[in-house]
N, C-alpha and C positions, 0 to 999 in steps of 0.2 A: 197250426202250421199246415200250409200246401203241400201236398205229397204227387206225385203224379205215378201210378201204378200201370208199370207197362208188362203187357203176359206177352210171354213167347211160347211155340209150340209148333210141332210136326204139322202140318195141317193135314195129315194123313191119319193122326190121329181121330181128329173126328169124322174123318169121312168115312173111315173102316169102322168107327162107334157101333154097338149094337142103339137099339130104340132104348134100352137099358140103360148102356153106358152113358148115351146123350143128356139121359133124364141125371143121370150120377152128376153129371155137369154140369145142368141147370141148378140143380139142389145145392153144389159146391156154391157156385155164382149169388146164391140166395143167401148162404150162410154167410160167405162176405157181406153180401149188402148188411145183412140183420145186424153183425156184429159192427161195420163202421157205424151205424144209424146210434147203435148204444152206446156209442163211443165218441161220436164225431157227427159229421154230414158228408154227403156224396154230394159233390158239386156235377160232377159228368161221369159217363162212360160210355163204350159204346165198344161194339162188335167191327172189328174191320175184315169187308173182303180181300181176297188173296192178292199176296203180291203180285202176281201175274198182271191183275189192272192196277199197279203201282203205275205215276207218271214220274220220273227224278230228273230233278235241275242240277245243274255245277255247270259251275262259271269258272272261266279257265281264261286268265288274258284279259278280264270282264268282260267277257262274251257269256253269254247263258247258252247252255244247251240241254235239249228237254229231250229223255229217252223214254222209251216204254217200259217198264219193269224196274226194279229194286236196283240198288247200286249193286250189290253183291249177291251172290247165287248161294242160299245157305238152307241147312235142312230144316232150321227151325226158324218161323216167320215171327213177326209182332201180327197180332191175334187180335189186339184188341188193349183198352184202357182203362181205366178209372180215375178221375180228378177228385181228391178225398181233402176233407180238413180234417183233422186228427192233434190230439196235442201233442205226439211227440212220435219220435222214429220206431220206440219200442213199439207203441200200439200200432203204428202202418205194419210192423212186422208180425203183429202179432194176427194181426185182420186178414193177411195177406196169408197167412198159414190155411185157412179156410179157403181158397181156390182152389180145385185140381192139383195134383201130387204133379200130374204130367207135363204142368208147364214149368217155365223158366219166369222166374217174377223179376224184375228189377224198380225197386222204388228210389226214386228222386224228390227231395225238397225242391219246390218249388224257390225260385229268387227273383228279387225285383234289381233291375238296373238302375244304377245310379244317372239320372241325368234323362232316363228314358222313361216317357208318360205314355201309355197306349191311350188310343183313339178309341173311346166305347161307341158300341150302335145307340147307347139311350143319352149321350150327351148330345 
């Protein structure tokens, strides 16, 4: 099963980080990988910069309109991801335990739409 691991967090946290603390963060970050890799695979992840160079679209009337910044002003951002295959909810949660205590984690199954085929780069 698909899981998709979204981290949230102060981004103040790690800016204020000692070189300590940061390294505390890598090592958490590693202990996930370690533990989905004996578990599962890691399909993705990846680090995102700050909301601030957020671009957001919403369509109103179906006009699109493009702003600069995150839809809402909020103290804790999305950080960053993980796209894991895991067999089951338990182990996404149990994997997810090994991240920093300091974020907010939210895991979702992935699903496939009925009726709907995505377009790959390799077909």
């Amino acid at each position: 099963m698909e899981y998709l691991v979204l981290i949230a967090t102060d981004p103040s946290v790690w800016e204020e980080a000692t070189p300590e603390e940061r390294q505390a963060f890598h090592e958490a970050h590693h202990a996930f990988d370690r533990a989905v890799l004996a578990r599962g695979r890691k399909i993705s992840g990846a680090a995102l910069a700050g909301a601030d160079t957020a671009t957001s679209l919403r369509a109103t009337n179906g006009e699109w309109a493009v702003t600069d910044g995150p839809f809402v002003e909020l103290t804790e951002q999305i950080g960053g991801f993980y796209l894991v295959d895991l067999p089951d909810l338990d182990t996404a949660i149990e994997v997810a335990k090994q991240l920093p205590t300091s974020y907010a984690v939210e895991i979702r199954p992935t699903i496939e739409i009925e009726g709907y085929e995505p377009i790959s780069s390799t077909s």
